[in-house]
C-alpha positions as a Markdown table, in Angstrom:
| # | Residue | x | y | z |
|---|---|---|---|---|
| 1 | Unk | 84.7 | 50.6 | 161.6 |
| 2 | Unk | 85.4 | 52.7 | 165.0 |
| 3 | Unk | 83.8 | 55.5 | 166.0 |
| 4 | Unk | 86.7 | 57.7 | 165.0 |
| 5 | Unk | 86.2 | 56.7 | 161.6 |
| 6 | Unk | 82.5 | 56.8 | 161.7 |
| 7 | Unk | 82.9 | 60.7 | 162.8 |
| 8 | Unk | 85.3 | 61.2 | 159.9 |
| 9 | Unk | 82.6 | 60.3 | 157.7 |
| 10 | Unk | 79.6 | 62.5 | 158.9 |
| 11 | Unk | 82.3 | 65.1 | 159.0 |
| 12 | Unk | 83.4 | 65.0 | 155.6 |
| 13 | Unk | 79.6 | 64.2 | 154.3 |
| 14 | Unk | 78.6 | 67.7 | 156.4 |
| 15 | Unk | 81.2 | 70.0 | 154.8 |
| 16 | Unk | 80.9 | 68.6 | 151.2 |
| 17 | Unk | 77.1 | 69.0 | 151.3 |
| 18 | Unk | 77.7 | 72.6 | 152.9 |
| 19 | Unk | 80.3 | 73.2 | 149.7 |
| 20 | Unk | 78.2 | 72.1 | 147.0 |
| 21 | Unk | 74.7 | 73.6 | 148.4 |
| 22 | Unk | 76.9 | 77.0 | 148.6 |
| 23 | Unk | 78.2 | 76.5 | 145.0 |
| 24 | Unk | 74.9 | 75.9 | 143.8 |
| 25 | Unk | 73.5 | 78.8 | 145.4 |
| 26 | Unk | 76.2 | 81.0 | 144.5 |
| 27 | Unk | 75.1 | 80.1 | 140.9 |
| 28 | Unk | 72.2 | 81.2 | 141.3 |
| 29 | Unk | 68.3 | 79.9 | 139.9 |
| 30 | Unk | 69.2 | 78.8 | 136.6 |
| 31 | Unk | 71.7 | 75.9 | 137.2 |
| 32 | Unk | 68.7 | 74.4 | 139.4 |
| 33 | Unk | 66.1 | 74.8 | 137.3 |
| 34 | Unk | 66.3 | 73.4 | 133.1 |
| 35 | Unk | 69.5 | 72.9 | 132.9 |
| 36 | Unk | 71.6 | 74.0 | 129.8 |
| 37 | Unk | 74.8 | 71.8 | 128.8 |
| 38 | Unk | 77.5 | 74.2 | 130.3 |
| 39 | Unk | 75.1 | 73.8 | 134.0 |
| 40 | Unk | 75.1 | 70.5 | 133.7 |
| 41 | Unk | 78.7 | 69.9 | 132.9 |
| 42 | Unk | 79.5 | 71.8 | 136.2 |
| 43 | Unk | 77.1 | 70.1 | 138.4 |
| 44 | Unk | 78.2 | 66.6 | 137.0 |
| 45 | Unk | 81.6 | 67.7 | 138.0 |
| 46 | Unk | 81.0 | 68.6 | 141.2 |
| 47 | Unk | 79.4 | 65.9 | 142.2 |
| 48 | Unk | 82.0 | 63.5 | 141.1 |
| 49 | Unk | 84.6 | 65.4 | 142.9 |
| 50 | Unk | 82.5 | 65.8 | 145.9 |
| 51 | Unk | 81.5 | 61.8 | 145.8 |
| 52 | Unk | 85.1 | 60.5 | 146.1 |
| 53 | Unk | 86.3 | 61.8 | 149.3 |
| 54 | Unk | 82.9 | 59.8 | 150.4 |
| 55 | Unk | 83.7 | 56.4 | 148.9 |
| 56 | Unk | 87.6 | 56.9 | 149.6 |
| 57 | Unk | 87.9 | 57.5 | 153.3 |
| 58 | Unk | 91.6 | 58.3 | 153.0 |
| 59 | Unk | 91.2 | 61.0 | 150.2 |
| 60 | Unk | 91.1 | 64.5 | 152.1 |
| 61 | Unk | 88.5 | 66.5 | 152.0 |
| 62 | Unk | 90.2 | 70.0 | 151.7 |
| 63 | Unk | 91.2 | 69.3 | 148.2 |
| 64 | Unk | 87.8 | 68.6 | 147.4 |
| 65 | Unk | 86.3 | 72.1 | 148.4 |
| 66 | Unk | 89.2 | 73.3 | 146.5 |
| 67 | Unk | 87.9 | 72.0 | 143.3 |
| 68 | Unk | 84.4 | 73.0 | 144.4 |
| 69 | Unk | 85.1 | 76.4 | 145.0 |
| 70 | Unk | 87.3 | 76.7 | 141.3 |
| 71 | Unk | 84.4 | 75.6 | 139.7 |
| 72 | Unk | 82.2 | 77.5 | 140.8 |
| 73 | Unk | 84.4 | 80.5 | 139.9 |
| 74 | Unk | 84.8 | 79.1 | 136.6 |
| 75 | Unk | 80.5 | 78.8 | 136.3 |
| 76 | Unk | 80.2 | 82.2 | 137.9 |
| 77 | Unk | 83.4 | 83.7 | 135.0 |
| 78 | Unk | 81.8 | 81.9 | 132.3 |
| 79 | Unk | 78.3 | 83.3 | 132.9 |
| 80 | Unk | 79.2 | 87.1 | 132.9 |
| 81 | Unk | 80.4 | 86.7 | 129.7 |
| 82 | Unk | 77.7 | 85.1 | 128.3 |
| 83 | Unk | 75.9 | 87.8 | 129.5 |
| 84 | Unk | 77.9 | 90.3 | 127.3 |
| 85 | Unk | 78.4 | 88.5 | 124.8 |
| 86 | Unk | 75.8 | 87.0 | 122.2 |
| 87 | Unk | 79.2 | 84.9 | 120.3 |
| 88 | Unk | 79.9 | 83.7 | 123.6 |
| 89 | Unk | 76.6 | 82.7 | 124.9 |
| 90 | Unk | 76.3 | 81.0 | 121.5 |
| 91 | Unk | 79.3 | 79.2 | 121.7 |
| 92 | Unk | 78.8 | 78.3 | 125.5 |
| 93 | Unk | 74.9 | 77.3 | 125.3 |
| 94 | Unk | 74.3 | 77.1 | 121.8 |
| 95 | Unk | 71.1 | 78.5 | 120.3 |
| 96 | Unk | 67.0 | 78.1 | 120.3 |
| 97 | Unk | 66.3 | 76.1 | 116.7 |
| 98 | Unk | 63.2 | 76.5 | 115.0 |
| 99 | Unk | 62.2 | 73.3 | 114.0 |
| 100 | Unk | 58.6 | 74.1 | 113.0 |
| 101 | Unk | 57.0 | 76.9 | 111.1 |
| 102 | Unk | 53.5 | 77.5 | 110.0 |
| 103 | Unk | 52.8 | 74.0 | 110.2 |
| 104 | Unk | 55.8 | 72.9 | 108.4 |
| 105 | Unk | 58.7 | 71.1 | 109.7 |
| 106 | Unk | 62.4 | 72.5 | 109.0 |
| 107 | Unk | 64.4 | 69.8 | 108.0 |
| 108 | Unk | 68.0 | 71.2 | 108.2 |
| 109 | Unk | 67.0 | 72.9 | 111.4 |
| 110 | Unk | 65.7 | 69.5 | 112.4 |
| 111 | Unk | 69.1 | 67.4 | 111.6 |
| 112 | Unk | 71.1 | 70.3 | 113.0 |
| 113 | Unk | 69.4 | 69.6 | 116.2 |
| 114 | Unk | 69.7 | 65.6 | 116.0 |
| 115 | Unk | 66.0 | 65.1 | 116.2 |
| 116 | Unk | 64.2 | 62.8 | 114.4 |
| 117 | Unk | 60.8 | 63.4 | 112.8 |
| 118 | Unk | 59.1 | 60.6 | 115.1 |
| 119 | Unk | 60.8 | 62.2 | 118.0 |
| 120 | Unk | 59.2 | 65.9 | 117.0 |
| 121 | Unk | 56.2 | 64.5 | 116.3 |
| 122 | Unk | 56.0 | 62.4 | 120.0 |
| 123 | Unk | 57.1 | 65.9 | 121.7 |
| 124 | Unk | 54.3 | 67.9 | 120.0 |
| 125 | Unk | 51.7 | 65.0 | 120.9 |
| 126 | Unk | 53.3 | 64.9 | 124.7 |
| 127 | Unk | 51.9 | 69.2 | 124.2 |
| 128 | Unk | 48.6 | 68.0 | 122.9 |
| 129 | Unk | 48.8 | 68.5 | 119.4 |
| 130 | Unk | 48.0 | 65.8 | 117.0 |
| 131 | Unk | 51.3 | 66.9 | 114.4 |
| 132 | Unk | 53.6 | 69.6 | 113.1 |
| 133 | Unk | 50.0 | 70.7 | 111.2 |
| 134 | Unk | 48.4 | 71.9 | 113.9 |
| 135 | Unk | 51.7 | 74.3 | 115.3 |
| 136 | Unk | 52.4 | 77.5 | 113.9 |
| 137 | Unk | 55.6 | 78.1 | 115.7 |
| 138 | Unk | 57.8 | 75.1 | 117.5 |
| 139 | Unk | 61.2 | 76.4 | 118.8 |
| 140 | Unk | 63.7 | 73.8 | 120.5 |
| 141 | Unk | 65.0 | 75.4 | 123.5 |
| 142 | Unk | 68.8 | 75.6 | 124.9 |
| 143 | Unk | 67.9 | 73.5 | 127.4 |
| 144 | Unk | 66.3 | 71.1 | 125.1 |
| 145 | Unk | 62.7 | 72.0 | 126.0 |
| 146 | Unk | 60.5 | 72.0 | 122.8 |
| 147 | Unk | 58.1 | 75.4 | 123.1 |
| 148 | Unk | 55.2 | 75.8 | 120.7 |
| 149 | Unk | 52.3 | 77.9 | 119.6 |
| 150 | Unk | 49.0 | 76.3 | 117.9 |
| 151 | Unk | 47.7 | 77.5 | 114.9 |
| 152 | Unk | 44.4 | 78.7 | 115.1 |
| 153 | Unk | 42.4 | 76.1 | 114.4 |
| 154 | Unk | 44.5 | 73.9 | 116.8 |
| 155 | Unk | 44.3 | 76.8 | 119.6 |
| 156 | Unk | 42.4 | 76.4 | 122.9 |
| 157 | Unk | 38.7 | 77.7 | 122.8 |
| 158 | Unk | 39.0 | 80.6 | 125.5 |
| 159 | Unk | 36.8 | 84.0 | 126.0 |
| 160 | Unk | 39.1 | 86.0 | 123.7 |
| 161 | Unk | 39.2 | 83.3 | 120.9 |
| 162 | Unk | 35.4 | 83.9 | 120.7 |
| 163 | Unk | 36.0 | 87.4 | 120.8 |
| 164 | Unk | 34.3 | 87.8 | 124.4 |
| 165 | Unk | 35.7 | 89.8 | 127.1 |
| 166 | Unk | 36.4 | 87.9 | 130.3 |
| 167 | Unk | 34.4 | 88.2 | 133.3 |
| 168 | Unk | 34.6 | 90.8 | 135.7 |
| 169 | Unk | 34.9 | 90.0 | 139.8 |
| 170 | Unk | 33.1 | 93.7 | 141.1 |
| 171 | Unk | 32.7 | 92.5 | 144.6 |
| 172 | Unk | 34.1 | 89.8 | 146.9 |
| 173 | Unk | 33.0 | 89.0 | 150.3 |
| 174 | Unk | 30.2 | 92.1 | 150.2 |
| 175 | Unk | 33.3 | 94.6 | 149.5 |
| 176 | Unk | 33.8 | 96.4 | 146.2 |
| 177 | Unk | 36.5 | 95.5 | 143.9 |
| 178 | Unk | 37.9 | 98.1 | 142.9 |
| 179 | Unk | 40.4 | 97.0 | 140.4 |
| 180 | Unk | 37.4 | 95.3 | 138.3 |
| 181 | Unk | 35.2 | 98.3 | 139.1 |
| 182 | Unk | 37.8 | 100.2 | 137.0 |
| 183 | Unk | 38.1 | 97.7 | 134.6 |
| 184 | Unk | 34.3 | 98.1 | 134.0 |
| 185 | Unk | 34.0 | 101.5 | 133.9 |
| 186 | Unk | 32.0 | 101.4 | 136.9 |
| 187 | Unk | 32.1 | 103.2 | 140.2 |
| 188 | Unk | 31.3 | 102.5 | 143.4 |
| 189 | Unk | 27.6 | 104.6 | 143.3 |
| 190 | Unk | 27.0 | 102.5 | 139.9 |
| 191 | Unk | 27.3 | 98.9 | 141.7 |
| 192 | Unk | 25.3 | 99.8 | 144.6 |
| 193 | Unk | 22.6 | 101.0 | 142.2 |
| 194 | Unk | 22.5 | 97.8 | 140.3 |
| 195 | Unk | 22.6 | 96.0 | 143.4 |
| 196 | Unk | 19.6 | 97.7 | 144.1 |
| 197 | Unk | 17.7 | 97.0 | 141.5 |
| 198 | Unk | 17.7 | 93.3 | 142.8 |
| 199 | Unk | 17.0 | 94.5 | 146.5 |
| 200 | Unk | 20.4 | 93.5 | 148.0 |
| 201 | Unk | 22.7 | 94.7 | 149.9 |
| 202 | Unk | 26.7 | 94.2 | 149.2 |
| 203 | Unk | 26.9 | 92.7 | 153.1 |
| 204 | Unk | 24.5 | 89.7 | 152.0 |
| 205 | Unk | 26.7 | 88.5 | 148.3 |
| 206 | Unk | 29.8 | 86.8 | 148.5 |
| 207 | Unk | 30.6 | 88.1 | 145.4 |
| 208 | Unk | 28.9 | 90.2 | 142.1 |
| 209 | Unk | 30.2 | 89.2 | 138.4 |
| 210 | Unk | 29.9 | 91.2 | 135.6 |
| 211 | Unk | 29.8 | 88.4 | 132.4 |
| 212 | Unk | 30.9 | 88.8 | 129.0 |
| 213 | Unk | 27.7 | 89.8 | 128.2 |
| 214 | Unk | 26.9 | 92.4 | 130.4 |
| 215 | Unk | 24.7 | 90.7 | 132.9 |
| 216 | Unk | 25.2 | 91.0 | 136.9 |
| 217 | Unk | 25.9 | 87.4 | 138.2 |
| 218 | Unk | 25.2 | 87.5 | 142.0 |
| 219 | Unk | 26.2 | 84.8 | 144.6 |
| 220 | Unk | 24.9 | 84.7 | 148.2 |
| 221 | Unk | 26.8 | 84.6 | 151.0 |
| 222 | Unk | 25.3 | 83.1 | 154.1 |
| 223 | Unk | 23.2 | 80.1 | 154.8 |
| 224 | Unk | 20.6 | 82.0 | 155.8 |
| 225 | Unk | 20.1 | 83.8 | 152.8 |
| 226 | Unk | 19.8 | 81.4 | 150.7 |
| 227 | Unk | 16.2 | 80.8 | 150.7 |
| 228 | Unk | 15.6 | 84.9 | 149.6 |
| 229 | Unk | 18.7 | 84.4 | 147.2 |
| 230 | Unk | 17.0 | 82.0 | 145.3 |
| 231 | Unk | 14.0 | 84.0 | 145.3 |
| 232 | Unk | 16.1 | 87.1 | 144.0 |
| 233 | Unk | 17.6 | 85.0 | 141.4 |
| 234 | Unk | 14.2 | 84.2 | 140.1 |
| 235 | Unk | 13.3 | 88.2 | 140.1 |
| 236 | Unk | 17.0 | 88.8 | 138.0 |
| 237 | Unk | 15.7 | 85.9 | 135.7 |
| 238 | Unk | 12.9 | 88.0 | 134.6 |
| 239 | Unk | 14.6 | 91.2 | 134.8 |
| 240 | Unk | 16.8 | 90.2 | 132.2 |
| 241 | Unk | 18.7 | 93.5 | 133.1 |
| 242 | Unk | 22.1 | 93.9 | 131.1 |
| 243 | Unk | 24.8 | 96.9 | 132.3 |
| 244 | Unk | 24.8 | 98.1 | 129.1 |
| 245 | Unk | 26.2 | 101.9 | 129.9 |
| 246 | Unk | 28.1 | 100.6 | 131.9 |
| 247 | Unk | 30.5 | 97.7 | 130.2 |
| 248 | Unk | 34.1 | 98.5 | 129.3 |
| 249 | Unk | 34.6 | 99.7 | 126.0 |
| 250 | Unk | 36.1 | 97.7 | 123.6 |
């Protein structure tokens, strides 16, 4: 191969990876993320068409980008009406199936999807559920992504499953926050007065935290604190002190 032909080849590799980026792009997001059957027909079309001028070197390349570009108007036509149309996004992407529901595995839904029970039930494990028993809700996406919602005995143990409210950050770096300030129904005045009670000073914590249960949490910020920190941590111990006026109302 001369160097003639070698340049031929770079060339024609440059512009069809220019044409199909630029299709892609022009897309937009969703044909390069999950892709549903109508953005995946595309893109395995447009890489076949942009593959043979590479493996034929006497194929041209400008019917190539011609195909790239009516594709991608086709993609970009076929997406606006989808948009406006629920018949034709339906008949273009097809439909979410519910395949499980309180616990309970829909059959027909299942065989209208053409998935098998052992394949459900490996999908749901892959999730971290043990079966269809533990799912209240298990929807089979477009794009063939399996979504699902636990039951309550199968959900995950978190601060509002126990009925707790989540902690609260009140000051980072020896600065008020005033977003969780608000959030506690605290002010300013309030936190530097239950500061303190403790005998610091917001310039010597890295951060305050009000927990679930009301109590201050207070974490040092320099080395050379940490000896009094300790010490204050020991007087809070006894203390006991909860911000009882002061926690957000439920």
């Amino acid at each position: 191969m001369d160097l003639m032909s070698v340049l031929t080849v770079l060339a024609k590799t440059v512009g069809l990876y220019v044409a199909a980026l630029a299709s892609f792009r022009l897309m937009g997001k969703r044909t390069l993320g999950d892709m549903e059957p109508l953005d995946f027909v595309v893109v395995l079309v447009i890489a076949e068409v942009v593959a043979a001028p590479l493996a034929d070197p006497g194929l041209a390349v400008p019917p190539a980008l011609v195909a790239v570009a009516a594709l991608t108007a086709i993609q970009l036509a076929l997406a606006w009406v989808s948009m406006r149309s629920k018949v034709a996004q339906k008949v273009l992407e097809g439909e979410a199936v519910v395949v499980v529901r309180e616990g309970r595995v829909i059959g027909r839904n299942l065989r209208k999807a053409r998935v098998t029970p052992a394949e459900l039930s490996e999908r749901l494990r892959e999730r971290g559920y043990l079966g269809p028993e533990d799912v209240e809700l298990a929807v089979l996406e477009i794009d063939g992504m399996l979504s699902a919602i636990p039951r309550k005995h199968a959900a995950p143990v978190t601060p509002r499953f126990l009925g707790l409210r989540p902690s609260t950050v009140l000051l980072v770096h020896g600065r008020p926050n005033r977003q969780g300030l608000d959030r506690a129904g605290m002010s300013e005045r309030d936190l530097m007065n239950e500061l303190a009670r403790y005998g610091v000073r917001p310039r010597d914590l890295e951060e305050a935290i009000l927990t679930p249960d009301g109590r201050l949490r207070l974490t040092m910020a320099l080395p050379d604190v940490q000896k009094r920190g300790r010490g204050l941590a020991g007087k809070a111990s006894k203390k006991k002190g909860k911000i009882g006026s002061k926690k957000e109302n439920p």
